[in-house]
C-alpha positions in Angstrom: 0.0 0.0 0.0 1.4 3.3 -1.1 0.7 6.2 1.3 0.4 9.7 -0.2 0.7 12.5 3.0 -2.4 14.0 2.7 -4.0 16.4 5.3 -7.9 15.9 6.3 -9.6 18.3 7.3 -12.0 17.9 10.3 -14.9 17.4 8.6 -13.1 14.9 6.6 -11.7 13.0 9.6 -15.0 12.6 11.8 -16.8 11.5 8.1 -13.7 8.8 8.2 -14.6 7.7 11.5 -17.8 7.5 11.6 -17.6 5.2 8.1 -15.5 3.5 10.3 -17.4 2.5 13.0 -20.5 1.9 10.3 -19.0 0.0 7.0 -15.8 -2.0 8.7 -12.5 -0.9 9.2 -10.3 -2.5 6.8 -12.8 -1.2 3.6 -12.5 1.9 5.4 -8.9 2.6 5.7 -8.5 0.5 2.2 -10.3 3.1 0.7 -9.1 6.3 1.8 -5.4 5.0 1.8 -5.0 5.8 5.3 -2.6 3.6 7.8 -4.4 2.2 11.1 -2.0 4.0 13.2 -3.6 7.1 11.6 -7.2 6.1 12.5 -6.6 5.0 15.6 -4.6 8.6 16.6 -7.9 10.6 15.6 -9.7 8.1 17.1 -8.1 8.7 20.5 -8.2 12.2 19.5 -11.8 12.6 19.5 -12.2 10.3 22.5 -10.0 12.7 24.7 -10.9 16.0 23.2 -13.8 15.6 20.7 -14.2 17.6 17.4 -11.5 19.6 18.5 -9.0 17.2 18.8 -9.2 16.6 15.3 -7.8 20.2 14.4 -4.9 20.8 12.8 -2.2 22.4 15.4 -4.5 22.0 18.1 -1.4 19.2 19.5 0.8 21.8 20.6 -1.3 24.3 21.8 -2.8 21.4 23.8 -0.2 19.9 25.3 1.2 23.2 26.3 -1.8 23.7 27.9 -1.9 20.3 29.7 1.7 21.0 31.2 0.6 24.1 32.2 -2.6 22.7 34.2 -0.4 19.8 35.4 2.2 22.3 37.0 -0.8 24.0 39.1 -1.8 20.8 40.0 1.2 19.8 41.5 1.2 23.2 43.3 -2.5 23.1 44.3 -1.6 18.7 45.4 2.1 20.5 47.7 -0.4 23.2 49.5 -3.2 20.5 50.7 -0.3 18.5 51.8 1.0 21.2 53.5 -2.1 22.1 55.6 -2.6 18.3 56.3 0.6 18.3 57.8 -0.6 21.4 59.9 -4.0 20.2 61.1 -2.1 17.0 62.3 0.7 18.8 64.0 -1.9 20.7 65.9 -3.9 17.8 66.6 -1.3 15.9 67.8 -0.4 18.9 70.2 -3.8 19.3 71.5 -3.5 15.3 72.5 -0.7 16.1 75.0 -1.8 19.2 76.2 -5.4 17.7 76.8 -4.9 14.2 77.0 -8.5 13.8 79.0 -10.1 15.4 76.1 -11.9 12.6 73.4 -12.6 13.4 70.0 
């Protein structure tokens, strides 16, 4: 099989998947002279982000994105920790200054 680089647009690539998912695969891909791998990265595409997966250019923008959201998790995750650690420092202070004290 001879692939040609050829760039779908998104109308083009949900039309290819739904085909897909309706006629067969193989006939599918056989047809518009497209490799699995290819399906099955716009497939994932769409799963994750929907139509707008499938744009063009939308992978770095996203993954920028992503990075940038996983960074103020982390931050968000270190500042919970943080106050845990407080709350059972000053629980565990209360205990021996007020042992007679129950919870």
């Amino acid at each position: 099989m001879s692939m040609e680089k050829k760039n779908y647009s998104k109308q083009e690539k949900l039309k290819i998947l739904k085909e897909a998912s309706e006629k067969g695969l193989k006939l599918t891909l056989e047809k518009y002279n497209l490799y699995p791998t290819t399906y099955y990265y716009w497939k994932r595409k769409y799963f994750v982000s929907g139509e707008g997966g499938l744009d063009h250019g939308n992978s770095k923008e996203a993954a920028g994105r992503v990075k940038e959201l996983e960074k103020e998790l982390k931050h968000y995750k270190e500042m919970v920790a943080e106050k845990e650690l407080v709350i059972r420092l000053k629980d565990e202070l209360l205990k021996k200054l007020y042992p007679q004290a129950k919870k």
